[in-house]
Structure formats: C-alpha cells, structure tokens
N, CA, C and O atoms as a GROMACS GRO file, in nm:
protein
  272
    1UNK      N    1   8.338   8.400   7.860
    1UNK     CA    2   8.386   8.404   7.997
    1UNK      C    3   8.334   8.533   8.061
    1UNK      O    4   8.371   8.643   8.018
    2UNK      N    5   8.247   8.520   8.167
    2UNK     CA    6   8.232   8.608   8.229
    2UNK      C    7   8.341   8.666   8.337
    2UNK      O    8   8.389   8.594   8.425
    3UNK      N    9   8.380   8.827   8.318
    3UNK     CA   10   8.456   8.911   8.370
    3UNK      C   11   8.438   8.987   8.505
    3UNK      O   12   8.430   9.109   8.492
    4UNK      N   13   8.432   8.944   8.619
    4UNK     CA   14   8.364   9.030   8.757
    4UNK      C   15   8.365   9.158   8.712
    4UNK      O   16   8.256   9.205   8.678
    5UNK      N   17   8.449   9.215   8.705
    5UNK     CA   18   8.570   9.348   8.735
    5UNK      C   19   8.553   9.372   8.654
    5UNK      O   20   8.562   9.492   8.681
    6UNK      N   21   8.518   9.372   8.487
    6UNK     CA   22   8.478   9.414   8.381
    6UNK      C   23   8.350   9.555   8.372
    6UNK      O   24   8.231   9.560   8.403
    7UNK      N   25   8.399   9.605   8.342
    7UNK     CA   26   8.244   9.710   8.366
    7UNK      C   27   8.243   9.783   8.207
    7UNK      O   28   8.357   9.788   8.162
    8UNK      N   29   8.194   9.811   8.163
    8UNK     CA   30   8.107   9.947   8.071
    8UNK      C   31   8.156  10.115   8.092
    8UNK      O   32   8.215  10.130   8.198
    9UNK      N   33   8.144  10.218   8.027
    9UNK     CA   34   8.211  10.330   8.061
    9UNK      C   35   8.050  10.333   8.108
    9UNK      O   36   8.057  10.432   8.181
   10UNK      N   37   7.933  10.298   8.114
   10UNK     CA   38   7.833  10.334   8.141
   10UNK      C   39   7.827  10.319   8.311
   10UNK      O   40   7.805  10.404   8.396
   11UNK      N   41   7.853  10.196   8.321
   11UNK     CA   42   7.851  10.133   8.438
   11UNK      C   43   7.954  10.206   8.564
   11UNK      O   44   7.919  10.205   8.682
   12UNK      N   45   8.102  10.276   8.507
   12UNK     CA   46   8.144  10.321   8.593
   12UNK      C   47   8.121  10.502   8.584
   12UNK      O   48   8.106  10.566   8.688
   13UNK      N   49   8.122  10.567   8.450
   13UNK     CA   50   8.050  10.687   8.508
   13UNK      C   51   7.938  10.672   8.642
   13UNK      O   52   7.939  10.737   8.746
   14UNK      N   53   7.854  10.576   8.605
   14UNK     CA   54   7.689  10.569   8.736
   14UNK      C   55   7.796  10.555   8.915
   14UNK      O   56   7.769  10.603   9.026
   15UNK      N   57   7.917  10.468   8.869
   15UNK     CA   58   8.004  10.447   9.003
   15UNK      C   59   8.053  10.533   9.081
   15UNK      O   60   8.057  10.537   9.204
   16UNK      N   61   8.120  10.654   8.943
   16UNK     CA   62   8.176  10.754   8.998
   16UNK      C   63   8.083  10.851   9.028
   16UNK      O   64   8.130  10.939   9.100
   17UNK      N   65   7.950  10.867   8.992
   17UNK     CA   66   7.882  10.956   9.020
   17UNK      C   67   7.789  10.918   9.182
   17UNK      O   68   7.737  10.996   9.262
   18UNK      N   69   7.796  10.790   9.183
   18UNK     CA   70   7.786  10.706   9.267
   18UNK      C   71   7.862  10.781   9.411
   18UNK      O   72   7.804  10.851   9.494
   19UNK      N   73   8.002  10.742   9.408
   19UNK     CA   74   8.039  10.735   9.529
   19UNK      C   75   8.085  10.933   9.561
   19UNK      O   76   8.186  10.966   9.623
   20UNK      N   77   8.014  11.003   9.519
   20UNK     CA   78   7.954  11.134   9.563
   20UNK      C   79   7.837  11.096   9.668
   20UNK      O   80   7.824  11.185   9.752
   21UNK      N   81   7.774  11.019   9.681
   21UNK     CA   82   7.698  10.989   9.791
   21UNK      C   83   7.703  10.874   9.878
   21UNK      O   84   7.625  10.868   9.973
   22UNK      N   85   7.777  10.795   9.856
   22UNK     CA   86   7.835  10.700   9.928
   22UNK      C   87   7.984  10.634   9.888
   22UNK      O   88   8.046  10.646   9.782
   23UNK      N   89   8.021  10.556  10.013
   23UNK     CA   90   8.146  10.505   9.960
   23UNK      C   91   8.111  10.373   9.895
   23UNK      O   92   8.000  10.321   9.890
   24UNK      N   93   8.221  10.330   9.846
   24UNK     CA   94   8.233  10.231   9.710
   24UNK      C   95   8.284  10.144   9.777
   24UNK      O   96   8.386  10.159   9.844
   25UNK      N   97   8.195   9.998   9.762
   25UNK     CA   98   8.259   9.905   9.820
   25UNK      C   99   8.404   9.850   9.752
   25UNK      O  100   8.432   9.883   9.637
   26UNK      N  101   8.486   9.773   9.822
   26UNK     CA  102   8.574   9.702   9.738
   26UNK      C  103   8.599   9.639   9.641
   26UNK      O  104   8.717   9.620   9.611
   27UNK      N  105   8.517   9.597   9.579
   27UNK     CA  106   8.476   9.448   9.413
   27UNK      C  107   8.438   9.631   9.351
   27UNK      O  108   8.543   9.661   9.295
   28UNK      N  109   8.358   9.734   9.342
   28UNK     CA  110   8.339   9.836   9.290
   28UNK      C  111   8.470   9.927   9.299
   28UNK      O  112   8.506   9.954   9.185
   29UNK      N  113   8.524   9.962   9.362
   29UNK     CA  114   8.649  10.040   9.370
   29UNK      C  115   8.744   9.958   9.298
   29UNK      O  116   8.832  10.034   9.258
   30UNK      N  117   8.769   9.828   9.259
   30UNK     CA  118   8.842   9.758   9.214
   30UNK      C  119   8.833   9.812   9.083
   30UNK      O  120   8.922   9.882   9.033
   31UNK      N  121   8.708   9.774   9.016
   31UNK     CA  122   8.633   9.744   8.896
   31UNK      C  123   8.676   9.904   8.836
   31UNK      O  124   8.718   9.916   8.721
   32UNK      N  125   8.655  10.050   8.950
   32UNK     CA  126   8.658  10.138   8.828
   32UNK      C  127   8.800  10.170   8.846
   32UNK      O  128   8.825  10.262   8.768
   33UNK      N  129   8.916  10.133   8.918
   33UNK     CA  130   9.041  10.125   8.919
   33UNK      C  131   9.123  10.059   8.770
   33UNK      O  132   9.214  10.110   8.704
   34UNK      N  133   9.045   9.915   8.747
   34UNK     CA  134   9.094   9.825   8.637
   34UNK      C  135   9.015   9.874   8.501
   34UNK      O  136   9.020   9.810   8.396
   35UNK      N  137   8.963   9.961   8.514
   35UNK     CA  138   8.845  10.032   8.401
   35UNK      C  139   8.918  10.130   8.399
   35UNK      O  140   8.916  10.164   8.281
   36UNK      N  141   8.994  10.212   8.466
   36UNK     CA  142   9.110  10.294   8.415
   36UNK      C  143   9.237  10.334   8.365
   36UNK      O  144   9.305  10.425   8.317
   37UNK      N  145   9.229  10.207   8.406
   37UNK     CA  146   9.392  10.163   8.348
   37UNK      C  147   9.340  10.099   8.161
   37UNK      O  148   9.411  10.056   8.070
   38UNK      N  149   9.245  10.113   8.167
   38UNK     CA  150   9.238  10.010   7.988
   38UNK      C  151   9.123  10.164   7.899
   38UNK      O  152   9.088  10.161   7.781
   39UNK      N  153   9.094  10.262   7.987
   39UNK     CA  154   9.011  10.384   7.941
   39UNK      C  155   9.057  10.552   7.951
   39UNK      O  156   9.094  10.588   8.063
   40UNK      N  157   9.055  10.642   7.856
   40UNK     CA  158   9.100  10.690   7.852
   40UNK      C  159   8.972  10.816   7.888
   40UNK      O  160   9.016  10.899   7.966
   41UNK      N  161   8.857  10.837   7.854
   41UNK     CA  162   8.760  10.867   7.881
   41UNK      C  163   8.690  10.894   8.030
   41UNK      O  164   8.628  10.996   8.061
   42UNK      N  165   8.709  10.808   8.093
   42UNK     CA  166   8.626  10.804   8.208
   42UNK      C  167   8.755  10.848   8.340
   42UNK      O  168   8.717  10.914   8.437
   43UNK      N  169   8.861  10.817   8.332
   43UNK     CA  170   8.924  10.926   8.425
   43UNK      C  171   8.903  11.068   8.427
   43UNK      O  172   8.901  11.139   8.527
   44UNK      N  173   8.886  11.110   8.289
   44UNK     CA  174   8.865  11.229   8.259
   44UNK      C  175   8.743  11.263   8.307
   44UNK      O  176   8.748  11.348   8.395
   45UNK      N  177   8.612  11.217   8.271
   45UNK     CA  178   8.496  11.246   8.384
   45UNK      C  179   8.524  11.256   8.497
   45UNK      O  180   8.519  11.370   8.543
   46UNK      N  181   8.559  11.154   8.580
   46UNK     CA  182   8.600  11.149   8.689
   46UNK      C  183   8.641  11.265   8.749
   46UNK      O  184   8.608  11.310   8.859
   47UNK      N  185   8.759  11.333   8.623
   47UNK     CA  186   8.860  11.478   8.705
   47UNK      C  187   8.712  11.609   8.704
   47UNK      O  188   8.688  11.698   8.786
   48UNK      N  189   8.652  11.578   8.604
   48UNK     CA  190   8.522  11.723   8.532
   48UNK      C  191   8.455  11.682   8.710
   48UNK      O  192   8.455  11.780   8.785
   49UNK      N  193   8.402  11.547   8.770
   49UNK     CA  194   8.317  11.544   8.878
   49UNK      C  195   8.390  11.621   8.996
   49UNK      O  196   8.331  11.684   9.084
   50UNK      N  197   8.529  11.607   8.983
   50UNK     CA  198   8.591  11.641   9.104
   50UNK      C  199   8.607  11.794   9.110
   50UNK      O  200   8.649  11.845   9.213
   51UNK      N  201   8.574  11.872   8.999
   51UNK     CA  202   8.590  12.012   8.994
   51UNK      C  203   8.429  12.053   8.984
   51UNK      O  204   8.391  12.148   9.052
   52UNK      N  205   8.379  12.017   8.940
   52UNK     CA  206   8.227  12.034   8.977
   52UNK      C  207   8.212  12.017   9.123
   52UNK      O  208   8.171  12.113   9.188
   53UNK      N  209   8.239  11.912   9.178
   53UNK     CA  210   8.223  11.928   9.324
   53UNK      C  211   8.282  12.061   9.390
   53UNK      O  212   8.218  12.154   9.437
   54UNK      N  213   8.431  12.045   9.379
   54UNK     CA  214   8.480  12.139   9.435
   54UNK      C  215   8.464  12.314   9.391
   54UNK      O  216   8.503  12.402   9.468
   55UNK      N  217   8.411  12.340   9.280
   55UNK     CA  218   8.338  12.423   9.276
   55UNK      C  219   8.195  12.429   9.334
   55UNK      O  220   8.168  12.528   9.402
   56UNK      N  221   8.103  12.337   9.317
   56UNK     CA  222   8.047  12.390   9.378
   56UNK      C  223   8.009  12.415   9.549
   56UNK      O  224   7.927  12.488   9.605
   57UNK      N  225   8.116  12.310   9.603
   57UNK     CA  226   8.159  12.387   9.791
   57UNK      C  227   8.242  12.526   9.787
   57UNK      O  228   8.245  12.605   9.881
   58UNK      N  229   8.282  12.537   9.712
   58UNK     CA  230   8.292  12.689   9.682
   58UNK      C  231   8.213  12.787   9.719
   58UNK      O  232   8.222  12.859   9.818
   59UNK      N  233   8.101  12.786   9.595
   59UNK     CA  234   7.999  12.837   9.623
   59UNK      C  235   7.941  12.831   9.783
   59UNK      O  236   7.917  12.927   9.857
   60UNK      N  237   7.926  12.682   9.810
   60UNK     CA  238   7.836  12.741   9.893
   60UNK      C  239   7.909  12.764  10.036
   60UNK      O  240   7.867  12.750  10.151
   61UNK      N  241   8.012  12.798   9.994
   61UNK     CA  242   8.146  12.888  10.097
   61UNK      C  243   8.114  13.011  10.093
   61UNK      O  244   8.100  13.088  10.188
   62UNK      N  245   8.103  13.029   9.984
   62UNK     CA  246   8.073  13.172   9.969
   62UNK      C  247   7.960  13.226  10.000
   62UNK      O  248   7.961  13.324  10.074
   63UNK      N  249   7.833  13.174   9.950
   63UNK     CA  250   7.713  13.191   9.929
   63UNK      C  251   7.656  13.153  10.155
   63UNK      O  252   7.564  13.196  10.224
   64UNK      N  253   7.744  13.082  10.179
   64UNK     CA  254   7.748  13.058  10.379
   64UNK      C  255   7.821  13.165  10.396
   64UNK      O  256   7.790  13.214  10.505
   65UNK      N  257   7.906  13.231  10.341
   65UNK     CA  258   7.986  13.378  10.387
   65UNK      C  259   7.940  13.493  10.435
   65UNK      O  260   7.965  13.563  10.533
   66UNK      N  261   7.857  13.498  10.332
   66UNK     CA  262   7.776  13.634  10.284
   66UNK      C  263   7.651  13.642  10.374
   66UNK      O  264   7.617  13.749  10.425
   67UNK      N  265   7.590  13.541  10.391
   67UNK     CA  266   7.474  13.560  10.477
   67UNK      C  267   7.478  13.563  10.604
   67UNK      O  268   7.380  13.596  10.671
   68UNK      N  269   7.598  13.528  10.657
   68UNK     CA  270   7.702  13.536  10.810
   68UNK      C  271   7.634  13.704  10.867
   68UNK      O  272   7.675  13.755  10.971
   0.00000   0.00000   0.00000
C-alpha cells in the first residue's frame, strides 16, 4: 500500500531544509508534521536548523552593526 504522507528521515530533513527558502505546501507540511509524531530524530534537526538560523541573523546583526 502506498502511503502519501509517508516520507523517509531523508526526505523530510531535504523539507525542513527546504522550507528555509520557501514555504511548504500543505500535502508537505502535513507529511513532516505526521513524520514527527512517529520520529524522534528529525524534530531534533529541525530545533539544530532553527538555531543555526537564528544564530546566524545574529551575526549578521551584528556584523550590519558595526559597519553602520
């Protein structure tokens, strides 16, 4: 039986790294929603992307500060 909403930790790391440059359609936002609830792994990426991001607008808070 094929699974729509079924994805791979492969498939939704690429999602979450994904919607850093765009938004995530709905059938995709679904998919890494129901991929988190059954994974213990890939939320946790998820949190490492969100502090990588936000570190690095940090930076370039800072790094836009300084040259002011």
């Amino acid at each position: 039986m094929n699974y729509p909403f079924r994805r791979t930790c492969r498939e939704v790391a690429a999602l979450i790294l994904a919607r850093e440059d765009r938004a995530l359609d709905f059938p995709e936002r679904l998919a890494v929603r129901i991929h988190f609830l059954v994974c213990k792994a890939c939320p946790n990426f998820a949190q490492e992307v969100a502090v990588m991001r936000s570190a690095l607008d940090g930076w370039k808070n800072y790094r836009n500060h300084d040259e002011a």
